[in-house]
Each structure stands twice: as structure tokens, then as C-alpha cells.
C-alpha positions as CSV (number, residue, x, y, z in Angstrom):
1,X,49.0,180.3,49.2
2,X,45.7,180.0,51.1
3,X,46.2,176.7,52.5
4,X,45.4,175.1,55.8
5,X,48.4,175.2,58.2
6,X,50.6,173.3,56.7
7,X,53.2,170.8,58.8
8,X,56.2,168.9,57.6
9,X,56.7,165.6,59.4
10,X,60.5,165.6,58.6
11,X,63.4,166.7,60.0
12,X,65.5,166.9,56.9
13,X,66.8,170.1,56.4
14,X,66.8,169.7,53.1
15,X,63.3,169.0,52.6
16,X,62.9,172.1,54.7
17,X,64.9,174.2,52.4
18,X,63.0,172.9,49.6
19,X,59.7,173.3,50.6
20,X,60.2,176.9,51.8
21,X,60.9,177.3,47.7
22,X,57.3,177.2,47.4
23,X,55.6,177.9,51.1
24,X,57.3,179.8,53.1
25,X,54.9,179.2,56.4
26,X,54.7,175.8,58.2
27,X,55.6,174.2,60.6
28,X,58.3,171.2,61.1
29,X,57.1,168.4,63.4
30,X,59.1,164.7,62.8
31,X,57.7,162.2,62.7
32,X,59.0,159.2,64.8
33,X,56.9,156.3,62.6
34,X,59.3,153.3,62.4
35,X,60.2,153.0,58.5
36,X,59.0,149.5,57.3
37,X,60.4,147.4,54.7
38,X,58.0,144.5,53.7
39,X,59.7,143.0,50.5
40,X,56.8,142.2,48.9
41,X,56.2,145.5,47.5
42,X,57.4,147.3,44.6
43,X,59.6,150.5,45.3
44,X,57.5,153.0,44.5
45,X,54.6,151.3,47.3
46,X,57.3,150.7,49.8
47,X,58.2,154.8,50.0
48,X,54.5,155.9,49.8
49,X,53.5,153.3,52.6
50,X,56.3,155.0,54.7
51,X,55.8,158.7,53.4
52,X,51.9,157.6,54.5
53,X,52.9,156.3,57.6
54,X,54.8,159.5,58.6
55,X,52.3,162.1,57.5
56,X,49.1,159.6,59.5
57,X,50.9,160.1,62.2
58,X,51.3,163.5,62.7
59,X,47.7,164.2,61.4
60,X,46.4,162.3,64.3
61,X,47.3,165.0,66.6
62,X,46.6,167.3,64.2
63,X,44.0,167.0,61.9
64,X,43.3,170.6,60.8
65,X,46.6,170.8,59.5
66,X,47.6,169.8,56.2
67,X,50.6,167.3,57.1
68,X,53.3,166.4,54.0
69,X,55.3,163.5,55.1
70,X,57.8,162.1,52.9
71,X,60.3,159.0,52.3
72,X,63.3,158.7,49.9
73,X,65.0,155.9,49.2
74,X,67.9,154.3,46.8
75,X,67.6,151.2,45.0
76,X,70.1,149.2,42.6
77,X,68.7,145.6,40.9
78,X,65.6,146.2,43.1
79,X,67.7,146.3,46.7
80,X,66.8,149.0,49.2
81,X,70.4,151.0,49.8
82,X,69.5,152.8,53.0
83,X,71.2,154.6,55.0
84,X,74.7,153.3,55.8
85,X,75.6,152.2,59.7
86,X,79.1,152.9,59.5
87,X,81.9,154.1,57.3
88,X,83.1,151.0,55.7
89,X,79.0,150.2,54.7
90,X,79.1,153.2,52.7
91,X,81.8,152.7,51.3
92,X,80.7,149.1,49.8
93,X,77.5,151.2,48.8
94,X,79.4,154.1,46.7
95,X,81.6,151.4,45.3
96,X,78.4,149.2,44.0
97,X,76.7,152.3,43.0
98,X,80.1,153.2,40.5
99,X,79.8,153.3,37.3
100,X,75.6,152.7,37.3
101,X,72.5,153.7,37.1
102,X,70.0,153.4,40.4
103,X,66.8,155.0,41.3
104,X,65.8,157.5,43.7
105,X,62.3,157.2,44.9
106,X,60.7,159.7,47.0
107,X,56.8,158.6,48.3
108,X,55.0,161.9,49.5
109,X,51.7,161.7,51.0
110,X,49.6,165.0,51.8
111,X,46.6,164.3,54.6
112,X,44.2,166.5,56.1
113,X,42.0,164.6,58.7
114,X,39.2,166.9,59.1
115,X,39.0,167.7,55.6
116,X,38.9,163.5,54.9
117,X,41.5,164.3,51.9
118,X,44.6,162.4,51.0
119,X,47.0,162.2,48.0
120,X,49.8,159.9,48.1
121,X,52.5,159.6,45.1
122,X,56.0,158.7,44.3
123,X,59.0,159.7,42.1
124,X,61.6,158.6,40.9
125,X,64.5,159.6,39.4
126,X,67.3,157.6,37.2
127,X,71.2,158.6,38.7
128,X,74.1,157.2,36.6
129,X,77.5,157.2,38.7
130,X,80.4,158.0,37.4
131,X,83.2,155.0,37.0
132,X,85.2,155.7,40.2
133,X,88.4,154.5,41.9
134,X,88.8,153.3,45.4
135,X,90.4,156.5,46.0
136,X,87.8,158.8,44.4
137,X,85.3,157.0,46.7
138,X,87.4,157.4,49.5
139,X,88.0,161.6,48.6
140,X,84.5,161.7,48.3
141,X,83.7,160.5,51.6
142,X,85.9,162.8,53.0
143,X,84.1,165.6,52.2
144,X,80.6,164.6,53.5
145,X,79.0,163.2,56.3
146,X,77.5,159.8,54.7
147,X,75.7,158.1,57.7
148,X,72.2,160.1,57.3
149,X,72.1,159.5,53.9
150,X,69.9,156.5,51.6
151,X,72.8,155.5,49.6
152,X,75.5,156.8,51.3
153,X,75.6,160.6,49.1
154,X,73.8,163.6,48.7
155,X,74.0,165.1,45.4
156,X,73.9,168.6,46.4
157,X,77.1,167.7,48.2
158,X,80.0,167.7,45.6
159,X,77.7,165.3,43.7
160,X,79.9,166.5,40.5
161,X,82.4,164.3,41.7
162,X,80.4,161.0,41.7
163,X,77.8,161.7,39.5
164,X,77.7,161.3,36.1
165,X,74.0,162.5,34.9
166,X,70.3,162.1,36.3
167,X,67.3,161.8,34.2
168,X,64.4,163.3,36.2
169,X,63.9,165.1,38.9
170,X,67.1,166.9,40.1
171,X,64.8,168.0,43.8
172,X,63.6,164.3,44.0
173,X,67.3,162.9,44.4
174,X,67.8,165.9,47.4
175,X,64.4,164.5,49.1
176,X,61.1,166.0,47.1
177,X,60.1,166.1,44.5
178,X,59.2,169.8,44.3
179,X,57.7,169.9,41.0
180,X,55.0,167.5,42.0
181,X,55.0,169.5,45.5
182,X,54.4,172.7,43.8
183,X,51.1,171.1,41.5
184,X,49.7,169.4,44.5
185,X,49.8,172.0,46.9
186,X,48.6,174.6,44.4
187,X,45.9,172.1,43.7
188,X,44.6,171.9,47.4
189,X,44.3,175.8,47.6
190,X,42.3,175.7,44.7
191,X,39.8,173.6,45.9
């Protein structure tokens, strides 16, 4: 792709490992924006606000670069599931998430200063659990590391045991939406 340099202000891994699907050159700077939670926005505005956020800052210091910054975030009823602080929180979380569906919103925002171009987005993705037991929740948690995860699981990490379908975006649940990646960075090398 002919695209400006391109930085990831993220240090998931697994946003890493999807975007080098796509482009396998760029760099990987975190951003350390503090993630914001007003409750007066919908969703879908609250994860594009803090996927903004991210990619501003790491623009500022380099605004020749194209910067993709990124949030993801679980919600049941409406209620932000973040990430959980300890082992008994996620617990309660898998537990509420049993036997329903939630959505998975990812907001991504791609800015290049110089260029005075931005596009910001979000989507989401419907994930029904599977009814569970106390004990399935508990075998489940056994196998991953919960803590650095919105909602307490990953689903590329024995999600077959919790999860009963999705409707959407399978890359959106794992942290981007790389369909929507894919269309807008092909659309900025074209232009």
C-alpha cells in the first residue's frame, strides 16, 4: 500500500496481529490517553471519543504519520463491562453475560495532521453466550488470563466454550474491525 507511515497507538497484540493482515509496515506507539466514560453518550460515541482521543494524541507528535487508534468495549442493557479488577469481578461479568446477547463496539479513528484528514467510525457486533454453569465459568477462567480484557474473555481464546454465536464482525469482537480497516485504509491510498 502506498500510504503515509502508518502508527498504531495500541499495545494490543491482537490489534497488532490483525492489522499486519492487511499492512505489514508500521509502527506501534501506545497511547497513554486516559479512557473517558461520560454517560451521556450512546455506545458507539463513547468508543469513537476514546479511539479519537488515542489516535490525537499520538498525531500530535507526529503528524506526518497516519495514526489508527482504537477502543473496544462490552456492553449488556446499555452498561459499559470493562475490563475486570480482579478475579471474582470477572467472574460476576461471565456469569451476567451467560446465556445473552451483548455488544462489542470497537471506535477506530484514522488522523493525519498535516494532511488535515480524519475518519472516525464504530462497530459493533452482537455475541450471544452460551447458558453456563458456575463451573463452566470457572474452567473457562482457568484457561485465560481475564484481567486485560473488556468483559472479562477473548473470543479467540477457547471462546467455543462460552460462546454460542456472533452476528457481525468475528475481527471486531478480537479488537478491529478489519473489514472496515481494510476499506479505509485502501481508501486513503487512493486518494
Amino acid at each position: 500500500m502506498n500510504l503515509p507511515p502508518l502508527i498504531l497507538a495500541s499495545a494490543s497484540p491482537r490489534r497488532a496481529e490483525l492489522l499486519r493482515q492487511v499492512q505489514s509496515e508500521f509502527q506501534i506507539l501506545p497511547s497513554d490517553s486516559p479512557e473517558l466514560t461520560p454517560e451521556y453518550l450512546t455506545p458507539q460515541e463513547l468508543c469513537q471519543l476514546n479511539a479519537h482521543r488515542k489516535a490525537r494524541m499520538i498525531a500530535k507528535k507526529f503528524p506526518d504519520a497516519l495514526v489508527l487508534g482504537a477502543d473496544t468495549l462490552v456492553f449488556l442493557d446499555g452498561e459499559v463491562l470493562g475490563k475486570p479488577a480482579d478475579a471474582e469481578e470477572a467472574r460476576r461479568m461471565l456469569e451476567r453475560l451467560q446465556g445473552r446477547t451483548h455488544q462489542v463496539i470497537t471506535g477506530v479513528n484514522f488522523i493525519h495532521l498535516r494532511a488535515h484528514r480524519e475518519r472516525v467510525f464504530a462497530v459493533t457486533t452482537d455475541v450471544r453466550f452460551r447458558a453456563l454453569t458456575g463451573e463452566q465459568v470457572r474452567h473457562y477462567l482457568s484457561l485465560v488470563h481475564p484481567l486485560d480484557k473488556a468483559g472479562a474473555y477473548a473470543i479467540q481464546e477457547h471462546g467455543e466454550l462460552i460462546i454460542e454465536e456472533i452476528s457481525g464482525s468475528y475481527s471486531n469482537v478480537v479488537g478491529l474491525p478489519m473489514e472496515q480497516v481494510r476499506a479505509e485504509l485502501n481508501a486513503w491510498e487512493q486518494s
